[in-house]
C-alpha positions in Angstrom: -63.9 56.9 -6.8 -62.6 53.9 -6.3 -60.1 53.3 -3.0 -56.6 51.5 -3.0 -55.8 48.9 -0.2 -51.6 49.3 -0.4 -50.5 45.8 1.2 -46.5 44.8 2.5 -44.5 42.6 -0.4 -42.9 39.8 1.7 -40.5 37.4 1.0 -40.3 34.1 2.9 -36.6 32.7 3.5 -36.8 29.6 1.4 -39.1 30.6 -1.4 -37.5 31.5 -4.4 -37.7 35.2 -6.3 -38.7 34.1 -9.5 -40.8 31.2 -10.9 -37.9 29.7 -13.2 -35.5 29.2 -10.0 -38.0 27.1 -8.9 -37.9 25.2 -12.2 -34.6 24.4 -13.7 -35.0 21.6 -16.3 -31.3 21.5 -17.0 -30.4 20.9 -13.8 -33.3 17.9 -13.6 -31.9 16.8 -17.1 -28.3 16.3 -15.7 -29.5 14.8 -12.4 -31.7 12.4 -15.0 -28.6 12.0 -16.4 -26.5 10.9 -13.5 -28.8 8.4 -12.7 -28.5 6.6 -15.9 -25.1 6.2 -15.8 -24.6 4.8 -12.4 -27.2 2.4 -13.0 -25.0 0.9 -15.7 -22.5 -0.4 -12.8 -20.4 2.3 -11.9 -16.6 2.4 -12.1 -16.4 -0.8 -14.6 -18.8 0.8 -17.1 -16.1 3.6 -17.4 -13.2 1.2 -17.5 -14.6 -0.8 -20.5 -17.7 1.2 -21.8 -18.0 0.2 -25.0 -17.7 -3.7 -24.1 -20.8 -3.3 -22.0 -23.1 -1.5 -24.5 -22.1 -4.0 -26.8 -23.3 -6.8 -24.9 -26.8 -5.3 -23.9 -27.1 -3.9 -27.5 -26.2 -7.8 -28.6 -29.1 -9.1 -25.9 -31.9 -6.7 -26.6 -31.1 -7.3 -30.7 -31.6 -11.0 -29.6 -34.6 -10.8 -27.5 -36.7 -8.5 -29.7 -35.4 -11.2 -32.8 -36.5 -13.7 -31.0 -40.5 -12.5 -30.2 -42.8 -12.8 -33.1 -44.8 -9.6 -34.3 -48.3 -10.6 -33.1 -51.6 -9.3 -33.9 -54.8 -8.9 -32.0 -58.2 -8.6 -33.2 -62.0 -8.9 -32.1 -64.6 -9.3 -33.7 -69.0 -10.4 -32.5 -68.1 -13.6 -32.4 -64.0 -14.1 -31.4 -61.1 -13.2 -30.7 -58.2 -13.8 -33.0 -54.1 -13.6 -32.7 -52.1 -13.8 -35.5 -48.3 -14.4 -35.0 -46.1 -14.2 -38.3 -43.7 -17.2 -38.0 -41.2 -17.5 -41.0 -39.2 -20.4 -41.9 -41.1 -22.4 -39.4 -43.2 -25.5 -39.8 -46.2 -26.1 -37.8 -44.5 -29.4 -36.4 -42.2 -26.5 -34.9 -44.8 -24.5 -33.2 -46.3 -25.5 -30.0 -50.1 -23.7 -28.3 -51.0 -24.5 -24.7 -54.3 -23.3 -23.0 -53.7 -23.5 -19.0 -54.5 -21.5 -16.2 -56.6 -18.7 -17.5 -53.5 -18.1 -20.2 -52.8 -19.0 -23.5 -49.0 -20.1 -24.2 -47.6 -20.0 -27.9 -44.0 -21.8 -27.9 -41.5 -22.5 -30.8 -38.5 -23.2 -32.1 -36.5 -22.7 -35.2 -33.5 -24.9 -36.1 -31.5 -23.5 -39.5 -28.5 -25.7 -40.8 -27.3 -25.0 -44.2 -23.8 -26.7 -45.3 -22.7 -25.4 -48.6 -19.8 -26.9 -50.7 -18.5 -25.8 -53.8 -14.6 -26.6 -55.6 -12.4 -23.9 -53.6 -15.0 -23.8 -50.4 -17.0 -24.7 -48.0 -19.5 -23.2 -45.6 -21.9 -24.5 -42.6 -24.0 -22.5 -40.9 -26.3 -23.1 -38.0 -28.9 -21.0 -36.5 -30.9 -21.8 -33.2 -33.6 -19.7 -31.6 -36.6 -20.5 -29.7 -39.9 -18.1 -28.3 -43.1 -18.0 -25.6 -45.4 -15.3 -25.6 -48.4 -15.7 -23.5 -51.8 -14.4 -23.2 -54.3 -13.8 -20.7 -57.4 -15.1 -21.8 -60.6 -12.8 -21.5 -63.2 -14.4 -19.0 -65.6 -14.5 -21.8 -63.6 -17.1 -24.1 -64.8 -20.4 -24.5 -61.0 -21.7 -23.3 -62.7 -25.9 -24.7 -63.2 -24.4 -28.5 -60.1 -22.5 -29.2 -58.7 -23.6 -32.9 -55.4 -23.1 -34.3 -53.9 -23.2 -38.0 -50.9 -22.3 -39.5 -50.5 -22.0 -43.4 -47.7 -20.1 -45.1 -45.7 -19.1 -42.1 -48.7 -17.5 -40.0 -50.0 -19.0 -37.3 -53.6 -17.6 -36.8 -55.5 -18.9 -32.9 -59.1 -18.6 -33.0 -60.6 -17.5 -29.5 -64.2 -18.1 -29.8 -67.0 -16.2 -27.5 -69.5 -17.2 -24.9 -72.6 -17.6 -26.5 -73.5 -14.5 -23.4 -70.6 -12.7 -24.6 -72.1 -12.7 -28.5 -75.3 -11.1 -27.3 -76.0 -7.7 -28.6 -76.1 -4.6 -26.9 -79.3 -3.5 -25.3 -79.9 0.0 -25.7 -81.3 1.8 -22.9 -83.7 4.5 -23.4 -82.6 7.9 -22.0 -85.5 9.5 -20.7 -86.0 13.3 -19.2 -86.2 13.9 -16.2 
């Protein structure tokens, strides 16, 4: 027959009874919360609250407008970006290789006047980007082409002749 050891249940002071006392995710949800809230500037956010939002709503619309969608791809032989940039001409678009980094800057400039009998409308539209990218250490920085046909820009980044070898497979062996 099997014997029972009996041993004393004890509680230490500052540990709590149950396992959910210990977590309370409401409680970490409204000091979350809190937090938010008096980052955005305390007592003037509550004055004007809606002013405020408008105007970081108004810069993040403008930022993210302002960034072309980019895409990056690899292939053996190169990488390549893509960067859709409508409305622009390539006389607008500007690609700098420096300092390990690759820099792709432009602007667009929109004016259209319209006049008709009873009126008359002019509108101007200004915005300019940068994005720039690290350039892999195995890029041959000297023989990197650019073209830009039908509002996509498309860099070419080619490969090291090293950096095109193939794979050499290593035979696993037992040991």
């Amino acid at each position: 027959m099997a014997s029972e050891t009996k041993l004393p249940v004890t509680k230490k002071a500052n540990e709590p009874a149950f396992a959910s006392e210990a977590w309370r995710p409401f409680e970490t949800l409204r000091k979350e919360v809190d937090r938010l809230f008096e980052d955005f500037g305390g007592d003037d956010f509550w004055r004007r609250p809606f002013r405020s939002l408008a105007g970081f709503e108004r810069n993040l619309a403008q930022k993210l407008a302002s960034t072309p969608a980019v895409d990056v791809a690899e292939s053996d032989k190169a990488y390549e970006i893509t960067a859709e940039l409508p409305g622009m001409d390539e006389k607008d678009i500007e690609v700098n290789v420096a300092n390990d980094g690759l820099t792709i800057k432009g602007e667009k400039r929109v004016e259209k006047e319209e006049q008709q009998k009873d009126y008359y409308v002019s509108e101007r539209r200004y915005g300019s980007f940068e994005r720039y990218f690290r350039l892999p250490e195995d890029v041959e920085a000297d023989k990197i082409e650019a073209s830009f046909k039908n509002g996509v820009l498309k860099v070419t980044l080619p490969k090291t002749a090293e950096a095109q070898k193939p794979a050499k497979k290593i035979e696993v062996k037992a040991a």
